[in-house]
DRENDO-1510 file (C-alpha; in Angstrom, 1 decimal, always signed):
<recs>
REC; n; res; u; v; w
REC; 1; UNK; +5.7; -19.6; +7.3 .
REC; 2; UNK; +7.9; -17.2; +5.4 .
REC; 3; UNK; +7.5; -13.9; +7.1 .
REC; 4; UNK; +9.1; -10.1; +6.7 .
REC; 5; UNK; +8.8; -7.2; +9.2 .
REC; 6; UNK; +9.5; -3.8; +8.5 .
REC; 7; UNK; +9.6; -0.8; +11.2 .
REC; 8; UNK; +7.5; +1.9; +9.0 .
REC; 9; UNK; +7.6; +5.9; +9.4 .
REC; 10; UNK; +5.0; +5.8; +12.2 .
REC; 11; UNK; +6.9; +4.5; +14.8 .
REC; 12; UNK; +5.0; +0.9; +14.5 .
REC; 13; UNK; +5.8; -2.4; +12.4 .
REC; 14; UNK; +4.7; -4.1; +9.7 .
REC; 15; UNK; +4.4; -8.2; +9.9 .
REC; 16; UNK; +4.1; -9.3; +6.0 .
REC; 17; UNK; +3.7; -12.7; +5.9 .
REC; 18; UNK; +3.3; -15.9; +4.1 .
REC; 19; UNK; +1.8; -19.4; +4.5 .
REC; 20; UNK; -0.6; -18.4; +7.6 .
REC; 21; UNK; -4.3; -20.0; +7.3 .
REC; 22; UNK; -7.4; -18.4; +8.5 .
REC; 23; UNK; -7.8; -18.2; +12.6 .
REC; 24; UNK; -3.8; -18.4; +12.9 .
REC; 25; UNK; -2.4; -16.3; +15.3 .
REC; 26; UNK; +0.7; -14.4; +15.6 .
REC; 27; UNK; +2.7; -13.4; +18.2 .
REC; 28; UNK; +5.9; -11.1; +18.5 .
REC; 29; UNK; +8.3; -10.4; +21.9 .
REC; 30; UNK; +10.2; -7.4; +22.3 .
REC; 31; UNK; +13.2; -7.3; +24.1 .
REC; 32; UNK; +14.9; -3.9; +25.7 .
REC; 33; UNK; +18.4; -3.3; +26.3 .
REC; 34; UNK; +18.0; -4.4; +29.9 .
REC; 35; UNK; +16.6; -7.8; +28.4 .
REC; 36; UNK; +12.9; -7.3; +29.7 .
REC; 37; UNK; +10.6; -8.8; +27.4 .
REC; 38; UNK; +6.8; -7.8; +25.9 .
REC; 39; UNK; +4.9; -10.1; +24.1 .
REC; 40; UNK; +2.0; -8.9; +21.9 .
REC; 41; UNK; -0.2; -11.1; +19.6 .
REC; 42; UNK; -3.0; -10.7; +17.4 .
REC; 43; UNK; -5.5; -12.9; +15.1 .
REC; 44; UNK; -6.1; -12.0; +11.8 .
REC; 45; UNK; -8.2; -12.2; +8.7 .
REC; 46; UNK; -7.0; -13.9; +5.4 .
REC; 47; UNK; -8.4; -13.6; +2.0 .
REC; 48; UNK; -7.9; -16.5; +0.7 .
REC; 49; UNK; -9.3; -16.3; -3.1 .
REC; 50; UNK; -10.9; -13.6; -4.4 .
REC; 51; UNK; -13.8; -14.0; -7.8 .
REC; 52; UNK; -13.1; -11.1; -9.6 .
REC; 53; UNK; -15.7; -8.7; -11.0 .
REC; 54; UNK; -17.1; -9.2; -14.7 .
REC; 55; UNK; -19.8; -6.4; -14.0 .
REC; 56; UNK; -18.7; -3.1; -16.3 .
REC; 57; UNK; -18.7; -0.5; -13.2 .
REC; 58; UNK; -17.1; +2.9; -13.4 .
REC; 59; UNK; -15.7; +3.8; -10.1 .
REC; 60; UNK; -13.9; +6.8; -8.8 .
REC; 61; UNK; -13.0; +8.7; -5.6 .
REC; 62; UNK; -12.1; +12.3; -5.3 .
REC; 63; UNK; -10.4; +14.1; -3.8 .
REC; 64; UNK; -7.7; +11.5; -4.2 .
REC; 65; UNK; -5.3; +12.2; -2.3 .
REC; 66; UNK; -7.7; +13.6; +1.1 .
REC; 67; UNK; -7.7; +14.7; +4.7 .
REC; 68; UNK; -10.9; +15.2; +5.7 .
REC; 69; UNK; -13.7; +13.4; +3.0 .
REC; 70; UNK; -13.7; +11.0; +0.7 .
REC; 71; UNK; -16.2; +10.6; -2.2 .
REC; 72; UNK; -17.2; +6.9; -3.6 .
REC; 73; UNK; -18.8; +7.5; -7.1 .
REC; 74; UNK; -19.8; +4.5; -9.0 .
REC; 75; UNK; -22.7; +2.7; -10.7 .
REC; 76; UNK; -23.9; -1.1; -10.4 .
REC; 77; UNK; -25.6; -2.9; -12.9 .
REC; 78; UNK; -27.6; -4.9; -10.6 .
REC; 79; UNK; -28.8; -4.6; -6.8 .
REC; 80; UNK; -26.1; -5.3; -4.7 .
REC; 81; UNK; -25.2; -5.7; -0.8 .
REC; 82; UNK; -22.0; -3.7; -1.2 .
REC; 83; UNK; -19.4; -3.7; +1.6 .
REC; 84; UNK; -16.9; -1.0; +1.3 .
REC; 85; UNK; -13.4; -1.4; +3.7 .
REC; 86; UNK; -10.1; +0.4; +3.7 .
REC; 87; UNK; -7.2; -1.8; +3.9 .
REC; 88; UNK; -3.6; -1.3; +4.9 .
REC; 89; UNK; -1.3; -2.0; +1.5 .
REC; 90; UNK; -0.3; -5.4; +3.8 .
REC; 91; UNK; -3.9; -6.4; +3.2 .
REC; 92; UNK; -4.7; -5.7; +6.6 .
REC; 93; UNK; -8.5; -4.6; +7.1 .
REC; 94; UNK; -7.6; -1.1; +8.6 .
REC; 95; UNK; -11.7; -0.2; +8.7 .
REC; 96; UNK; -15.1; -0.9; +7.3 .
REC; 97; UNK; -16.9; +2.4; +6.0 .
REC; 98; UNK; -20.3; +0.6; +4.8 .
REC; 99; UNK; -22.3; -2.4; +4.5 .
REC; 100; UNK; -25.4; -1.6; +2.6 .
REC; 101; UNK; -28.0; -3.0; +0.3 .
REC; 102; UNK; -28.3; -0.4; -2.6 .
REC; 103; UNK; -30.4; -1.0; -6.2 .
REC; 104; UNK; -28.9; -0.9; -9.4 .
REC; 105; UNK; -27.8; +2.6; -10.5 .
REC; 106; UNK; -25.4; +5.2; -9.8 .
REC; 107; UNK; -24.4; +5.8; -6.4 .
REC; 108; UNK; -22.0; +8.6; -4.5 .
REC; 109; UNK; -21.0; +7.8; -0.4 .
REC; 110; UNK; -19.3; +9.6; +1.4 .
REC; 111; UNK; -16.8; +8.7; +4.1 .
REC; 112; UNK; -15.2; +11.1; +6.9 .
REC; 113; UNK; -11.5; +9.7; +6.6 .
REC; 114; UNK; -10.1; +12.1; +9.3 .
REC; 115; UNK; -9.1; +10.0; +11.7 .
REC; 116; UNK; -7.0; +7.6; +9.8 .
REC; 117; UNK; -3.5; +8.4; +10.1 .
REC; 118; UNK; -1.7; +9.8; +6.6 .
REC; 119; UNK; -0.7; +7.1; +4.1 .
REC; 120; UNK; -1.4; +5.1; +1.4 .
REC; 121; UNK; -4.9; +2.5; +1.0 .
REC; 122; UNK; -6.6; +0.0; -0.9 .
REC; 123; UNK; -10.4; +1.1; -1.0 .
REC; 124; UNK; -12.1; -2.4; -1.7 .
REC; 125; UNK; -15.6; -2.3; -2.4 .
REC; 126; UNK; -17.4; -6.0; -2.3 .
REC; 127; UNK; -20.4; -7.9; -2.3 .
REC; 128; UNK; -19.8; -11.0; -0.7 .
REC; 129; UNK; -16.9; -12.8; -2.0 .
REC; 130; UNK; -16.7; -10.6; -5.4 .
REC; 131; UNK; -14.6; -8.0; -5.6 .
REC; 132; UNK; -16.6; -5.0; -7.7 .
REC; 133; UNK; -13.8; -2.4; -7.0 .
REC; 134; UNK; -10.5; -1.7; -5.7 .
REC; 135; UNK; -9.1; +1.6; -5.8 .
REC; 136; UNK; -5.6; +3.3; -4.1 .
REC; 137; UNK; -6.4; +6.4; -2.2 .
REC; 138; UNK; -3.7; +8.6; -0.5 .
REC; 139; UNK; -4.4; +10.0; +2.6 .
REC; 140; UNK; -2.8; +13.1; +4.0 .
REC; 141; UNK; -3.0; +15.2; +6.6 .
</recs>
């Protein structure tokens, strides 16, 4: 498994990796200058092929970037069971915002964002394993 870590602005780091599978876990240790050791691990989840979306759907989010709120405008051509998540540019599922049924038509949700810390995200909106929309939303604070 090819793998890169970066420390990021926050104070945490980033594990970017390559060649995991689904239910794989990784584990890091941390060593201090006295030579004590931490060891933290975590599963994760993998998207592993994505179908991409054929439906014509205009989607938008304002404002863009936020603090506070975030809109979701956009219309469906047929009734879906939408799931909308934030993810971390790594592709790490930071949060999901909804999982609903909703008819064809337009739509506008709205999600309180607040409490995510500043940066930049991947809003993926999905129904199953299609893809309807992906949109990059800033975050600030």
């Amino acid at each position: 498994m090819g793998y890169t870590i970066v420390n990021n602005s926050s104070g945490t780091w980033d594990f970017i990796g390559t060649g995991a599978t689904q239910g794989d876990k990784i584990t890091a240790t941390a060593t201090d200058i006295k030579g004590n050791t931490s060891e933290f691990s975590a599963n994760f989840e993998m998207i592993v092929g994505v179908e991409e979306n054929n439906e014509s759907n205009d989607f938008s989010v304002f404002p863009n970037p936020t603090s506070d709120i975030l809109h979701l405008d956009f219309t469906t051509d047929q009734e879906r069971e939408v799931n909308v998540s934030l993810y971390a540019l790594t592709g790490q599922r930071i949060m999901q915002l909804d999982n609903l049924h909703l008819p064809a038509g337009h739509h506008i949700l709205n999600y309180n964002v607040s409490s995510i810390a500043k940066g930049m995200y991947l809003l993926k909106i999905e129904d199953g394993n299609l893809v309807i929309g992906r949109i990059k939303i800033m975050l600030s604070k």
